[in-house]
N, C-alpha and C positions, 0 to 999 in steps of 0.2 A: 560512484553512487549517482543517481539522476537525482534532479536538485527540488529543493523542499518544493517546488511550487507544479511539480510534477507525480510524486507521491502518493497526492491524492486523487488522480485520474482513477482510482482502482471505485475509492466510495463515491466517486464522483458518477462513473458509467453506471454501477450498480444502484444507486438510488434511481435514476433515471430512468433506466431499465427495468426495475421495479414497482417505478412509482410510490408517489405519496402517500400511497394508503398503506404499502409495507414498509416504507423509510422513510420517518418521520423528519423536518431540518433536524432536531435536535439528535436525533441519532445518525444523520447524516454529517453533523458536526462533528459530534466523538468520532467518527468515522474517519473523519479527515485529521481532527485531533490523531488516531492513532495510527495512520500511515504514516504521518511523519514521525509521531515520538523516539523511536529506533534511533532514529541520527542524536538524540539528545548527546546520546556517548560521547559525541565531539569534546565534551565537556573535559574528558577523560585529560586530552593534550593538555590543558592546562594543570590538570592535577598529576602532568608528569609522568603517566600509564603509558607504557609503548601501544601502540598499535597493532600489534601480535599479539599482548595479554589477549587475559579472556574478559577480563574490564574494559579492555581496549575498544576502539571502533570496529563495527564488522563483530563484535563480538558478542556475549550475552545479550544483549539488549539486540538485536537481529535471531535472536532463536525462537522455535516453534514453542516451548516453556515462554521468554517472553510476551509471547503476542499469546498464548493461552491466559498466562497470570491478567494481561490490560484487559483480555475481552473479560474474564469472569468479573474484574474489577469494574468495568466499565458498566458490564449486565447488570448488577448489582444494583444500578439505578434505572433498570427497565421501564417503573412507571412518571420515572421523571423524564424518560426518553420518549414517551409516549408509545412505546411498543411494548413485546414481550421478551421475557426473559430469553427468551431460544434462538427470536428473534434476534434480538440485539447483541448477543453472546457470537453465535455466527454472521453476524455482518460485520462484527468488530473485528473478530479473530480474522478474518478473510481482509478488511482492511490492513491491521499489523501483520499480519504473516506475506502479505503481499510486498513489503517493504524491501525486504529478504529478496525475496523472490526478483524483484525487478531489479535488486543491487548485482544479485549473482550474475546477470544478464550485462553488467558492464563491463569494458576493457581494462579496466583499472584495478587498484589496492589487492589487496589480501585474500582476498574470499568471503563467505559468511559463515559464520558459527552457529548454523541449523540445529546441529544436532547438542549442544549445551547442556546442562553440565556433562551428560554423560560423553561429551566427546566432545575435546577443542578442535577438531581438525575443522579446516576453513572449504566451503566446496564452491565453486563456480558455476553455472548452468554448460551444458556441454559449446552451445555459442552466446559469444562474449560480444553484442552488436551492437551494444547502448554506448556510447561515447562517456566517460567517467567522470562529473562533474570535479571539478577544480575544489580543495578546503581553501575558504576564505573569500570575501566580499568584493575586495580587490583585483584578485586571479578573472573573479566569474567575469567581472564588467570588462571584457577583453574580447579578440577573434575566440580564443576558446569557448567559450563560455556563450558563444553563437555556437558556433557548432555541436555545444552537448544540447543547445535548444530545440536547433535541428533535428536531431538524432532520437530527443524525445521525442518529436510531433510525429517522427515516420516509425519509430517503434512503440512505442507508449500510447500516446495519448490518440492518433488515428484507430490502431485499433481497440481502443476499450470504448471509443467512440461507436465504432462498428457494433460490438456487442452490446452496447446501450441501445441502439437501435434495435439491433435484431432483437433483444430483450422485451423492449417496451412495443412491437410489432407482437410478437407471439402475448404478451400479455393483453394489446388489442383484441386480437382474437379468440384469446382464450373468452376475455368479456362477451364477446360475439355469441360464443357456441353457450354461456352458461346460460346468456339470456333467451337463447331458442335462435337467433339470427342467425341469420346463412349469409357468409362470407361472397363479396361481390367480387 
Protein backbone atom coordinates (compact mmCIF):
# COMPACT_ATOMS: atom_id res chain seq x y z
CA UNK A 1 0.00 0.00 0.00
CA UNK A 2 1.72 3.68 -0.36
CA UNK A 3 1.66 5.14 3.07
CA UNK A 4 -1.06 7.28 4.77
CA UNK A 5 0.77 10.40 4.01
CA UNK A 6 0.62 9.77 0.29
CA UNK A 7 -3.14 8.80 -0.18
CA UNK A 8 -4.10 12.00 -0.19
CA UNK A 9 -2.24 13.31 -3.25
CA UNK A 10 -5.47 12.23 -5.27
CA UNK A 11 -7.86 15.17 -3.09
CA UNK A 12 -4.81 17.01 -2.77
CA UNK A 13 -4.18 17.60 -6.87
CA UNK A 14 -7.88 17.69 -7.44
CA UNK A 15 -8.77 20.49 -5.20
CA UNK A 16 -5.94 22.41 -6.57
CA UNK A 17 -6.77 21.80 -9.93
CA UNK A 18 -10.23 22.83 -9.22
CA UNK A 19 -9.89 25.49 -7.05
CA UNK A 20 -11.50 26.98 -4.21
CA UNK A 21 -14.61 27.82 -5.56
CA UNK A 22 -15.36 24.07 -6.38
CA UNK A 23 -13.34 22.50 -3.25
CA UNK A 24 -14.14 23.88 -0.44
CA UNK A 25 -10.97 23.16 2.76
CA UNK A 26 -13.75 21.54 4.38
CA UNK A 27 -14.51 19.20 1.64
CA UNK A 28 -11.04 19.11 0.79
CA UNK A 29 -10.54 17.57 4.27
CA UNK A 30 -13.23 14.89 4.12
CA UNK A 31 -11.38 14.27 1.10
CA UNK A 32 -8.21 13.55 2.52
CA UNK A 33 -10.23 12.07 5.66
CA UNK A 34 -11.46 9.57 2.99
CA UNK A 35 -8.44 8.47 1.00
CA UNK A 36 -6.97 7.24 3.80
CA UNK A 37 -9.99 5.67 5.67
CA UNK A 38 -9.58 2.26 3.69
CA UNK A 39 -6.45 1.38 5.52
CA UNK A 40 -8.46 1.69 8.93
CA UNK A 41 -8.88 -2.34 8.27
CA UNK A 42 -5.47 -2.54 9.70
CA UNK A 43 -7.40 -2.67 12.83
CA UNK A 44 -8.45 -6.12 11.59
CA UNK A 45 -4.66 -7.73 12.70
CA UNK A 46 -5.36 -7.04 15.92
CA UNK A 47 -8.94 -8.40 16.08
CA UNK A 48 -7.24 -11.56 14.66
CA UNK A 49 -8.92 -11.51 10.93
CA UNK A 50 -6.42 -12.92 8.41
CA UNK A 51 -5.61 -10.92 5.79
CA UNK A 52 -7.29 -12.99 2.98
CA UNK A 53 -10.73 -12.59 4.81
CA UNK A 54 -13.08 -10.24 3.35
CA UNK A 55 -12.80 -8.15 6.75
CA UNK A 56 -9.32 -8.48 6.35
CA UNK A 57 -6.88 -5.66 4.87
CA UNK A 58 -7.22 -5.18 1.07
CA UNK A 59 -10.58 -6.09 1.79
CA UNK A 60 -14.19 -4.61 2.17
CA UNK A 61 -13.22 -1.50 3.14
CA UNK A 62 -10.95 -1.04 -0.34
CA UNK A 63 -14.30 -1.77 -2.49
CA UNK A 64 -16.09 0.42 -4.85
CA UNK A 65 -19.44 -0.29 -2.25
CA UNK A 66 -17.00 1.16 0.24
CA UNK A 67 -15.90 4.27 -1.05
CA UNK A 68 -19.82 4.68 -2.61
CA UNK A 69 -21.22 3.94 1.18
CA UNK A 70 -18.33 7.08 2.69
CA UNK A 71 -19.13 9.40 -0.30
CA UNK A 72 -22.96 9.18 0.23
CA UNK A 73 -22.07 9.33 3.93
CA UNK A 74 -19.93 11.91 3.69
CA UNK A 75 -22.36 14.07 0.92
CA UNK A 76 -24.90 13.91 3.34
CA UNK A 77 -23.18 16.86 5.02
CA UNK A 78 -22.78 18.94 1.73
CA UNK A 79 -23.94 22.27 3.21
CA UNK A 80 -21.54 21.77 6.14
CA UNK A 81 -18.98 21.05 3.48
CA UNK A 82 -19.75 24.29 1.89
CA UNK A 83 -20.48 22.63 -1.49
CA UNK A 84 -23.11 20.66 -3.14
CA UNK A 85 -24.48 17.38 -2.66
CA UNK A 86 -23.21 15.93 -6.31
CA UNK A 87 -20.38 17.89 -5.71
CA UNK A 88 -19.07 16.47 -2.71
CA UNK A 89 -20.54 12.97 -3.35
CA UNK A 90 -18.19 12.79 -6.54
CA UNK A 91 -14.98 14.25 -5.06
CA UNK A 92 -15.36 11.93 -2.13
CA UNK A 93 -16.14 8.94 -3.95
CA UNK A 94 -13.01 9.76 -6.38
CA UNK A 95 -10.99 10.42 -3.15
CA UNK A 96 -11.96 6.67 -1.43
CA UNK A 97 -12.06 4.73 -4.62
CA UNK A 98 -8.78 6.15 -5.37
CA UNK A 99 -7.35 4.39 -2.45
CA UNK A 100 -7.92 1.01 -4.04
CA UNK A 101 -6.78 2.25 -7.02
CA UNK A 102 -3.23 3.40 -6.19
CA UNK A 103 -2.91 0.09 -3.77
CA UNK A 104 -3.61 -2.17 -6.65
CA UNK A 105 -0.54 -0.42 -8.47
CA UNK A 106 1.91 -1.67 -5.62
CA UNK A 107 4.40 -4.68 -5.58
CA UNK A 108 3.10 -6.11 -2.52
CA UNK A 109 0.19 -7.93 -0.35
CA UNK A 110 -2.81 -9.64 -1.70
CA UNK A 111 -4.66 -7.56 -4.04
CA UNK A 112 -7.81 -5.39 -3.61
CA UNK A 113 -11.32 -6.48 -3.10
CA UNK A 114 -12.93 -4.06 -5.73
CA UNK A 115 -15.60 -5.89 -6.63
CA UNK A 116 -17.09 -6.67 -2.68
CA UNK A 117 -19.50 -8.41 -1.67
CA UNK A 118 -20.49 -9.61 -4.82
CA UNK A 119 -16.98 -10.99 -5.34
CA UNK A 120 -13.91 -11.62 -3.01
CA UNK A 121 -11.59 -12.20 -5.53
CA UNK A 122 -8.50 -9.67 -5.02
CA UNK A 123 -7.16 -7.87 -8.44
CA UNK A 124 -3.96 -6.07 -8.95
CA UNK A 125 -3.53 -3.26 -11.72
CA UNK A 126 -1.86 -4.97 -14.70
CA UNK A 127 1.77 -2.99 -13.45
CA UNK A 128 2.68 -3.37 -10.08
CA UNK A 129 5.40 -0.06 -9.85
CA UNK A 130 4.56 1.56 -6.54
CA UNK A 131 6.94 0.04 -4.01
CA UNK A 132 4.60 -1.48 -1.10
CA UNK A 133 4.76 0.42 2.16
CA UNK A 134 6.03 -1.64 5.16
CA UNK A 135 2.74 -2.52 8.13
CA UNK A 136 4.10 -0.83 11.29
CA UNK A 137 5.94 2.48 12.42
CA UNK A 138 9.01 0.73 13.05
CA UNK A 139 9.69 -1.13 9.56
CA UNK A 140 8.78 2.50 7.79
CA UNK A 141 11.56 4.40 9.73
CA UNK A 142 14.24 2.24 7.73
CA UNK A 143 16.28 2.10 4.07
CA UNK A 144 12.73 0.77 3.19
CA UNK A 145 10.62 3.01 3.92
CA UNK A 146 12.89 5.63 1.90
CA UNK A 147 12.50 3.93 -0.96
CA UNK A 148 8.51 3.32 -0.92
CA UNK A 149 8.89 7.46 -0.43
CA UNK A 150 10.69 7.47 -3.42
CA UNK A 151 8.75 5.40 -5.35
CA UNK A 152 5.68 7.54 -4.22
CA UNK A 153 7.27 10.96 -5.36
CA UNK A 154 8.08 9.50 -9.09
CA UNK A 155 4.64 7.53 -9.27
CA UNK A 156 2.11 9.29 -7.17
CA UNK A 157 2.52 12.27 -6.08
CA UNK A 158 4.70 13.93 -9.49
CA UNK A 159 2.02 12.99 -11.45
CA UNK A 160 -1.23 14.17 -9.85
CA UNK A 161 0.98 17.16 -9.39
CA UNK A 162 1.05 17.36 -13.17
CA UNK A 163 -2.54 17.04 -13.38
CA UNK A 164 -3.27 19.72 -10.68
CA UNK A 165 -1.49 21.81 -12.89
CA UNK A 166 -2.73 21.07 -16.09
CA UNK A 167 -6.20 21.22 -14.16
CA UNK A 168 -5.90 24.59 -12.65
CA UNK A 169 -4.26 25.92 -16.40
CA UNK A 170 -7.36 24.76 -18.21
CA UNK A 171 -9.52 26.16 -15.43
CA UNK A 172 -7.48 29.53 -15.98
CA UNK A 173 -8.71 29.60 -19.24
CA UNK A 174 -11.72 28.52 -19.09
CA UNK A 175 -12.10 31.97 -16.78
CA UNK A 176 -10.49 33.71 -19.74
CA UNK A 177 -12.88 32.72 -22.64
CA UNK A 178 -16.05 32.99 -20.04
CA UNK A 179 -15.06 36.45 -19.28
CA UNK A 180 -14.65 37.48 -23.22
CA UNK A 181 -10.54 37.49 -22.78
CA UNK A 182 -8.50 36.13 -25.40
CA UNK A 183 -5.85 33.89 -24.24
CA UNK A 184 -2.04 35.53 -24.64
Amino acid sequence: MPTVFTHPAVPIALAFGLGRKKVSGRLLCAGVVASAAPDLDVIAFSLGIPYAAELGHRGFSHSLLFAFALALLGASLFRWLHSTFRRSFWFLFIAAVSHGILDAFTNGGLGIAFLWPWSGERYFAPTRVIEVSPLGVSRFFSPKGVEVLRSECIWIWLPFMGLAIILAVLRRISLLFARGDKVR
